[in-house]
MIFI-942350 format. One line per field, with one value per residue: x, y, z of N, C-alpha, C, CB in turn; residue in one letter; chain; residue number from 1. Coordinates in Angstrom, 2 decimals, always signed. Glycine has a CB too. Layout:
<recs>
n_east	c(X/...);
n_north	c(Y/...);
n_up	c(Z/...);
ca_east	c(X/...);
ca_north	c(Y/...);
ca_up	c(Z/...);
c_east	c(X/...);
c_north	c(Y/...);
c_up	c(Z/...);
cb_east	c(X/...);
cb_north	c(Y/...);
cb_up	c(Z/...);
code	c(a/...);
unit	c(A/...);
pos	c(NUM/...);
</recs>
This chain:
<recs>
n_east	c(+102.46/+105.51/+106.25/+106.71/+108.42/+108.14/+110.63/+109.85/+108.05/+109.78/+109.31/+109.04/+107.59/+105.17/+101.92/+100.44/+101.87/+103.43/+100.87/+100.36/+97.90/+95.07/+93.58/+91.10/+90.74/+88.21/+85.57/+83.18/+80.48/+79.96/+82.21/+83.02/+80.84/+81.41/+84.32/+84.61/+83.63/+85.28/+86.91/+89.38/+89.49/+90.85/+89.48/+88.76/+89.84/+89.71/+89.67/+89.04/+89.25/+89.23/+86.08/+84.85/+85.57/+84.08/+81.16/+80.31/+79.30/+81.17/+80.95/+79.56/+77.91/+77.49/+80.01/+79.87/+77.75/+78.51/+80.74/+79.42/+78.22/+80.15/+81.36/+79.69/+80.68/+83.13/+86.24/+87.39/+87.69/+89.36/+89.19/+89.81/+90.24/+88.77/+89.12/+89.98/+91.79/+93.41/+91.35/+89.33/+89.99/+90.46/+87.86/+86.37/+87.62/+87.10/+84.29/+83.97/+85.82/+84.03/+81.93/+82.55/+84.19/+87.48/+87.05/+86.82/+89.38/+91.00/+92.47/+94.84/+96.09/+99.56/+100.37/+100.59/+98.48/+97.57/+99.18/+98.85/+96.22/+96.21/+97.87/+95.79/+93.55/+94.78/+95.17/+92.44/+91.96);
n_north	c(+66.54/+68.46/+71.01/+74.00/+77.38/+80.84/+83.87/+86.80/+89.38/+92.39/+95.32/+97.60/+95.95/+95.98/+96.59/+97.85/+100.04/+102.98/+104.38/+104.13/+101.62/+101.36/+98.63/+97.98/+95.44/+93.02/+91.63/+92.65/+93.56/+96.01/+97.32/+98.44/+100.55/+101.97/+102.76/+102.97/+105.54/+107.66/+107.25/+106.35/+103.87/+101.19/+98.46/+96.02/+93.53/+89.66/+86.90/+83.58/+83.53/+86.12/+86.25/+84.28/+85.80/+87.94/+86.99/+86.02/+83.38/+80.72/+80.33/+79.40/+80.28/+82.87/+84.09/+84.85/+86.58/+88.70/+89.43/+90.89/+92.48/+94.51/+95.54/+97.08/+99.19/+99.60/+98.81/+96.83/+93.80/+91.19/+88.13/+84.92/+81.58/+78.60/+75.92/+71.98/+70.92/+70.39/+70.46/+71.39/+73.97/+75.46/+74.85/+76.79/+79.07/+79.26/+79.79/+82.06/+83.82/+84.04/+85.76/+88.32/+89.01/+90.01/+91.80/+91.02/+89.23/+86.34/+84.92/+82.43/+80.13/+79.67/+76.98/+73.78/+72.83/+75.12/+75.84/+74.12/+74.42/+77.04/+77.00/+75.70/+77.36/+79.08/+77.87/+77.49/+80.01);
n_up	c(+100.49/+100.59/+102.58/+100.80/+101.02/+100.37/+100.27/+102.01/+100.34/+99.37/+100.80/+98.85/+97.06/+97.84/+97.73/+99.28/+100.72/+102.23/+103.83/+106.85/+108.29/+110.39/+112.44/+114.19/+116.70/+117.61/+117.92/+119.43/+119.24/+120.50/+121.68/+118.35/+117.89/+119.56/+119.13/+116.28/+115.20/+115.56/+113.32/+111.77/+111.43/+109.16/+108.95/+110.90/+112.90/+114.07/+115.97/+117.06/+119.58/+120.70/+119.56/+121.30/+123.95/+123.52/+123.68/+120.94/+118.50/+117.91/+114.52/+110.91/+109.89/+112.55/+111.90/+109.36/+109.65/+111.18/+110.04/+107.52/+108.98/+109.83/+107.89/+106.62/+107.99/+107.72/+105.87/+105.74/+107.05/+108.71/+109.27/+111.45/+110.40/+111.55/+113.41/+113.56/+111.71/+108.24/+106.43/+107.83/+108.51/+105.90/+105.03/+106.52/+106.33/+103.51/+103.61/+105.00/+103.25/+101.03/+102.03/+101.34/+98.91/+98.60/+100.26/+102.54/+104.73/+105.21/+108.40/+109.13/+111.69/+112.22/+111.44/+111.16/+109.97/+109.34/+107.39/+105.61/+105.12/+104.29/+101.51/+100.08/+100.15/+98.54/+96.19/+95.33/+94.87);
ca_east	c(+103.61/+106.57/+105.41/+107.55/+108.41/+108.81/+110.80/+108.53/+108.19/+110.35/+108.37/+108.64/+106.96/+104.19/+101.10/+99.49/+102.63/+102.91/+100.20/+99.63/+96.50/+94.88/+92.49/+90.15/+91.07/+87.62/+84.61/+82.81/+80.19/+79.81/+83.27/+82.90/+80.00/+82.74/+85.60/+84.81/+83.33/+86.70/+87.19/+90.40/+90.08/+90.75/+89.17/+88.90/+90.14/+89.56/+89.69/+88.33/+89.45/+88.28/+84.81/+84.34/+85.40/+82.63/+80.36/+79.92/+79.54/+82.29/+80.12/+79.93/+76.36/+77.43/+80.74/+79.34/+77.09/+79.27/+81.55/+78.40/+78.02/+81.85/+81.77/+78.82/+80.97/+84.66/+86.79/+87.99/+87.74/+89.65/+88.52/+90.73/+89.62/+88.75/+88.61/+91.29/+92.55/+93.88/+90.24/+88.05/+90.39/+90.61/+86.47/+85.81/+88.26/+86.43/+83.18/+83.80/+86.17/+82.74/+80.92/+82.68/+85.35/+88.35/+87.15/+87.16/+90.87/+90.78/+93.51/+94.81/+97.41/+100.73/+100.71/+101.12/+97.40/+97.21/+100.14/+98.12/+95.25/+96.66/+98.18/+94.35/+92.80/+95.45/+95.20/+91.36/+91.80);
ca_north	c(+67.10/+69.23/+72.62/+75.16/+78.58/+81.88/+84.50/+87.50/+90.56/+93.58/+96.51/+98.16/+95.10/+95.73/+97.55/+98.94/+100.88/+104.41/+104.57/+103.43/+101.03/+100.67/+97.90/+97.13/+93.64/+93.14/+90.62/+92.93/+95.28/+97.39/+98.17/+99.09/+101.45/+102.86/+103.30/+103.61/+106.92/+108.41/+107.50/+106.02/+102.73/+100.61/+97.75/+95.13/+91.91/+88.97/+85.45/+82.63/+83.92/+87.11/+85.83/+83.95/+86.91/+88.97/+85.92/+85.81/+81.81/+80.63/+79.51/+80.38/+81.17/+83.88/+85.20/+85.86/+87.52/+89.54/+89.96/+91.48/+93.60/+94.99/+95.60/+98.06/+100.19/+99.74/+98.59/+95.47/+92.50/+89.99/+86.74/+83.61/+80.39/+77.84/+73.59/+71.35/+70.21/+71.90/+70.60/+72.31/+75.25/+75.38/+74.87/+77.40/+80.53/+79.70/+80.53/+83.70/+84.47/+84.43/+86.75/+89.43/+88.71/+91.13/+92.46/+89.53/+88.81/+85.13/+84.17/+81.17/+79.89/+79.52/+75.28/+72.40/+72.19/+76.22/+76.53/+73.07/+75.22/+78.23/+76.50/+75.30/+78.31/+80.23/+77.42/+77.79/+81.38);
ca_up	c(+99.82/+101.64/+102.15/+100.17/+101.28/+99.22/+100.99/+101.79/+99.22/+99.83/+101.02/+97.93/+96.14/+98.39/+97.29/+100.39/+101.06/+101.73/+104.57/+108.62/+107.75/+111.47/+112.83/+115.52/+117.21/+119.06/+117.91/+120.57/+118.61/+121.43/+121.38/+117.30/+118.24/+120.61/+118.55/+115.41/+114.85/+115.42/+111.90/+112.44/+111.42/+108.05/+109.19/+111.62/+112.97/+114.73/+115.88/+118.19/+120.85/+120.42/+120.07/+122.42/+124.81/+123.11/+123.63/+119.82/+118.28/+116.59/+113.63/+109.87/+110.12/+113.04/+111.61/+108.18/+109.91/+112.11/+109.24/+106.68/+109.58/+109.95/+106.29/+106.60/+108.90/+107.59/+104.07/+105.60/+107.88/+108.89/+110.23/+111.23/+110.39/+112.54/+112.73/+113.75/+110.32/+107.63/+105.67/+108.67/+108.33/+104.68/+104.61/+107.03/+105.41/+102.30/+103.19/+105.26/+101.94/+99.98/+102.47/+100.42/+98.08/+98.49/+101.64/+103.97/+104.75/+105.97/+108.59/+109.31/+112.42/+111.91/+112.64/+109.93/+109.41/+108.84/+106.17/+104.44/+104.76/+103.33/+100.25/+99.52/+99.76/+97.29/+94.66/+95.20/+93.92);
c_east	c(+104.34/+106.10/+107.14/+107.48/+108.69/+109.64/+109.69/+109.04/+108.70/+109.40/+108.18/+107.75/+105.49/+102.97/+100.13/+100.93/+102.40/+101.90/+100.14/+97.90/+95.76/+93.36/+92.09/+90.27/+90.14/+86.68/+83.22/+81.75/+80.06/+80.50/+83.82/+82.04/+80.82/+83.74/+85.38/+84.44/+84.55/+87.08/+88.66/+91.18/+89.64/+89.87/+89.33/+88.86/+89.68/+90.08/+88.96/+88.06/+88.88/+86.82/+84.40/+84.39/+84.18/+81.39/+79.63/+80.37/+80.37/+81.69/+79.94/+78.62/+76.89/+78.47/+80.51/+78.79/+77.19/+80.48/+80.73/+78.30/+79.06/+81.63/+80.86/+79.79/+82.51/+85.02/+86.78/+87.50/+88.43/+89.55/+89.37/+89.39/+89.87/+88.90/+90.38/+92.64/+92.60/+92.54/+89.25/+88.67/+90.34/+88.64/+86.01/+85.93/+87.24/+85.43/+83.41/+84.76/+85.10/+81.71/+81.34/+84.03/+86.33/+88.14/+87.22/+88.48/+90.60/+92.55/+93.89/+96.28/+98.25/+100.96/+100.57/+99.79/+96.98/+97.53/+99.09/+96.87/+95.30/+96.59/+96.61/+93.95/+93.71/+95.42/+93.78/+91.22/+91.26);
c_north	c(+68.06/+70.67/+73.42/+76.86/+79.82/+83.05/+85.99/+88.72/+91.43/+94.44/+97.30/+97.34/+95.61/+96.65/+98.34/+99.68/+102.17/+104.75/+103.88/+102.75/+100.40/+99.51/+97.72/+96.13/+93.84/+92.38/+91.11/+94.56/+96.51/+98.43/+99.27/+100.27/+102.66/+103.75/+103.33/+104.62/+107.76/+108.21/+107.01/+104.87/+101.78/+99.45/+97.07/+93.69/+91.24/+87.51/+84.75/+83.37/+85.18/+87.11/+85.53/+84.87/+87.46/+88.24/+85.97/+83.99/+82.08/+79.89/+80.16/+81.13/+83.26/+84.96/+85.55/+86.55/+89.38/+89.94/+91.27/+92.98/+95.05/+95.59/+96.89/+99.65/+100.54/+99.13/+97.23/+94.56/+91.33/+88.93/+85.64/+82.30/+79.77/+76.07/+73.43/+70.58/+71.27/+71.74/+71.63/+74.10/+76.18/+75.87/+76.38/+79.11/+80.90/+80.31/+82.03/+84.41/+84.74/+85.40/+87.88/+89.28/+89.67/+92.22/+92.08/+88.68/+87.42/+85.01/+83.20/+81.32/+79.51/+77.92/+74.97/+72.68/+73.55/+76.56/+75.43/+74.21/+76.30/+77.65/+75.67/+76.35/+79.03/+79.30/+77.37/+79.38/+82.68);
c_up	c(+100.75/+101.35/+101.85/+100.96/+100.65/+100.27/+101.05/+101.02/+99.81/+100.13/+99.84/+96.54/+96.02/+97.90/+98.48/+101.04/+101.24/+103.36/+105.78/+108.08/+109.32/+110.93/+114.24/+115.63/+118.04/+118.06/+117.96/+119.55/+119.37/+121.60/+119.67/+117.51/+119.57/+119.96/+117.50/+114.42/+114.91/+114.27/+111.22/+111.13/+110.04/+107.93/+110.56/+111.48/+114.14/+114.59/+116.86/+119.06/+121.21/+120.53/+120.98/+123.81/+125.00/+122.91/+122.22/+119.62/+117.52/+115.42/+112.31/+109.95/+110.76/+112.34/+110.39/+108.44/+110.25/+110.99/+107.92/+107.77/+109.69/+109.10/+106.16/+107.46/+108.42/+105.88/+104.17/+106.51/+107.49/+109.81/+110.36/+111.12/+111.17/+112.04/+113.29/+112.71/+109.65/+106.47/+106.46/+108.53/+106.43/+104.17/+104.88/+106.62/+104.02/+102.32/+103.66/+104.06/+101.44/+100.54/+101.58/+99.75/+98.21/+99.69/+102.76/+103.76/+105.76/+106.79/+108.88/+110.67/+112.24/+112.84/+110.91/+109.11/+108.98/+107.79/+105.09/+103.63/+104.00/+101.76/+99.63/+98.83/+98.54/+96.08/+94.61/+94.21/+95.36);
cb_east	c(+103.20/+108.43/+104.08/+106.90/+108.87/+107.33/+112.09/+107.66/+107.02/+111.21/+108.87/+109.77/+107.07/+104.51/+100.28/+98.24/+103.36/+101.70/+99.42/+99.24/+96.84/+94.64/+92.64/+88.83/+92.69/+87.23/+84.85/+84.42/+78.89/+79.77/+84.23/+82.51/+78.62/+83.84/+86.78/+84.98/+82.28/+87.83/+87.07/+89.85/+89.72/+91.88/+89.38/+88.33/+91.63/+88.58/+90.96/+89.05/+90.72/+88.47/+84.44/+84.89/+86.11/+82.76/+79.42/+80.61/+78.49/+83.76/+78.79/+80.35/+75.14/+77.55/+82.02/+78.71/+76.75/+79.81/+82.24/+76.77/+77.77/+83.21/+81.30/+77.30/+80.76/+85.52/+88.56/+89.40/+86.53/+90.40/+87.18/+92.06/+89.68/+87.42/+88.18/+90.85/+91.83/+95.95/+89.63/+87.92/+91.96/+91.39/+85.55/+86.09/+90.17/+86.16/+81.85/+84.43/+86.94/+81.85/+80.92/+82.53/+85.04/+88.11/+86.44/+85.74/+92.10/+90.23/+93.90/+95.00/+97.51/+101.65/+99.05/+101.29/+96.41/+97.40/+102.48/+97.11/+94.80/+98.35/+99.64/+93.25/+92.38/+97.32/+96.02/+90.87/+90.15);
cb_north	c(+67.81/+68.99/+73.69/+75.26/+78.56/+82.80/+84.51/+87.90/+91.14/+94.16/+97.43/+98.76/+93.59/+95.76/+96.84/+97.89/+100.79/+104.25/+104.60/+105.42/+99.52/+101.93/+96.77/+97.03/+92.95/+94.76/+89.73/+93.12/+95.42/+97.23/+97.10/+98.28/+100.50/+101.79/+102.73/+103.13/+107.49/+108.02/+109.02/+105.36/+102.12/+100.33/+97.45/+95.40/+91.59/+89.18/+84.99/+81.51/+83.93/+87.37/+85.19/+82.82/+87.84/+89.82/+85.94/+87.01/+80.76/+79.75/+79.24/+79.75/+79.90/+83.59/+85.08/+85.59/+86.90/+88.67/+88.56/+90.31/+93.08/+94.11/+94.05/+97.33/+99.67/+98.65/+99.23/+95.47/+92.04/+90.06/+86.01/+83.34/+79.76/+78.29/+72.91/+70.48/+68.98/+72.04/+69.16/+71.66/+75.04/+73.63/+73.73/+76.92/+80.09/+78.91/+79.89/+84.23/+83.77/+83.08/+87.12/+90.82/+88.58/+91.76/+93.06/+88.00/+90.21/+83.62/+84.40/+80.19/+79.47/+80.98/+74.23/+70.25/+71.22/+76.98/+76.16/+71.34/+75.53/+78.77/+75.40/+74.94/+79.20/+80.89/+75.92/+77.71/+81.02);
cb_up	c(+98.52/+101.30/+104.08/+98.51/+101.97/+98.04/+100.80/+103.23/+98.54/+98.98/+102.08/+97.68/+96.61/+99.66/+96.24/+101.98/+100.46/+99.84/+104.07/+110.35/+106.33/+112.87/+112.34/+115.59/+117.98/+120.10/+118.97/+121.95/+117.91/+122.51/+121.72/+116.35/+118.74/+121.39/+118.70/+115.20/+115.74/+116.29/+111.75/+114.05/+112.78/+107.71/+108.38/+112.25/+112.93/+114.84/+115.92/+118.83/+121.09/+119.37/+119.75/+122.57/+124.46/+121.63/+124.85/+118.82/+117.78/+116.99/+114.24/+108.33/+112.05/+114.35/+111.81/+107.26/+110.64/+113.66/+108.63/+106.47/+110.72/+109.82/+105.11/+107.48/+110.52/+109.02/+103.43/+105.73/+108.07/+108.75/+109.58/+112.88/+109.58/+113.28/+109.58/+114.52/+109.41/+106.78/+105.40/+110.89/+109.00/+104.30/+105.46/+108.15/+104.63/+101.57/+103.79/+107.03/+101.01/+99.56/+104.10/+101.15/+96.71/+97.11/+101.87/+103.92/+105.48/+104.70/+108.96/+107.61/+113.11/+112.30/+114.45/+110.66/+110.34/+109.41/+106.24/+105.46/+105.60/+103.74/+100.48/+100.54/+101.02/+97.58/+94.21/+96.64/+92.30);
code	c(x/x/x/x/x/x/x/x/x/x/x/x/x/x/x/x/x/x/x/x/x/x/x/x/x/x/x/x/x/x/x/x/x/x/x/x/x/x/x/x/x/x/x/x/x/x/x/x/x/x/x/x/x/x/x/x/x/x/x/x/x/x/x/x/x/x/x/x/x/x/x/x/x/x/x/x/x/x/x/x/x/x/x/x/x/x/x/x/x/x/x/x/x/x/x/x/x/x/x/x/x/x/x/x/x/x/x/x/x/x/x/x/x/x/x/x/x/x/x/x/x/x/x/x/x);
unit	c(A/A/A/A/A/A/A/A/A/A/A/A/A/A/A/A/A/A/A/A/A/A/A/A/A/A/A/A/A/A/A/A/A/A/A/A/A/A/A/A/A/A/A/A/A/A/A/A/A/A/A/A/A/A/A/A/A/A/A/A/A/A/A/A/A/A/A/A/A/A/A/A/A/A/A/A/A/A/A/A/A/A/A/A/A/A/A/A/A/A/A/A/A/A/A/A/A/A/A/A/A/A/A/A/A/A/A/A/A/A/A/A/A/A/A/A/A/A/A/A/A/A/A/A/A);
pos	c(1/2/3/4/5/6/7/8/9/10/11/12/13/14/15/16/17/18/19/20/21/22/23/24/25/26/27/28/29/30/31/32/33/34/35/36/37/38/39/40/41/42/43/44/45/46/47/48/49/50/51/52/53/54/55/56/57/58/59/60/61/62/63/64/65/66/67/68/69/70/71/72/73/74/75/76/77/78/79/80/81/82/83/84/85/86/87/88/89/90/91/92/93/94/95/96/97/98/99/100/101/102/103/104/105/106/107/108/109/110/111/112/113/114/115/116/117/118/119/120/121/122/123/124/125);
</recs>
């Protein structure tokens, strides 16, 4: 089906308004054990690429893992999904969605098979 677009919500729609909300972009726990005792930081993010830097697997096994871990230290995490389709991407968001419901922000890449993927996961719930 043709993917639809909504335009995006005004800022005053928005509900995390109001505040600077930082994140850690790093995979890399060494670097969390670094930076985030400064106290700083709302959460953290990641992706592939990222991992594999921080020679973490790209696997659900590891990033639930590595996400359970995050979660102990911060509010949030966000993880991109991986896979070459918008089913492997779609599969893969879901589970690290279920490592913690409402605190694991799944992202996805901005390609054909990411927006498919998207529009899964939000009629998933």
């Amino acid at each position: 089906r043709p993917l639809a677009y909504a335009p995006p919500l005004p800022l005053s729609a928005c509900k995390l308004r109001g505040r600077t909300r930082l994140y850690l972009d790093t995979a890399d726990e060494q670097q969390w054990a670094k930076h985030l005792p400064l106290g700083i930081w709302d959460g953290i993010t990641t992706n592939p690429e990222l991992c594999r830097r921080a020679g973490v697997e790209v696997s659900e096994k590891r990033l639930s893992a590595l996400a359970r871990s995050a979660l102990e230290q911060v509010d949030e995490v966000m993880v991109q999904a991986w896979g070459g389709t918008a089913e492997a991407f779609a599969a893969t968001g879901a589970v690290m969605a279920a490592v913690s419901p409402g605190r694991v922000i799944v992202k996805l890449p901005l390609t054909h098979a990411g927006v498919e993927a998207a529009r899964t996961l939000h009629e998933q719930g």
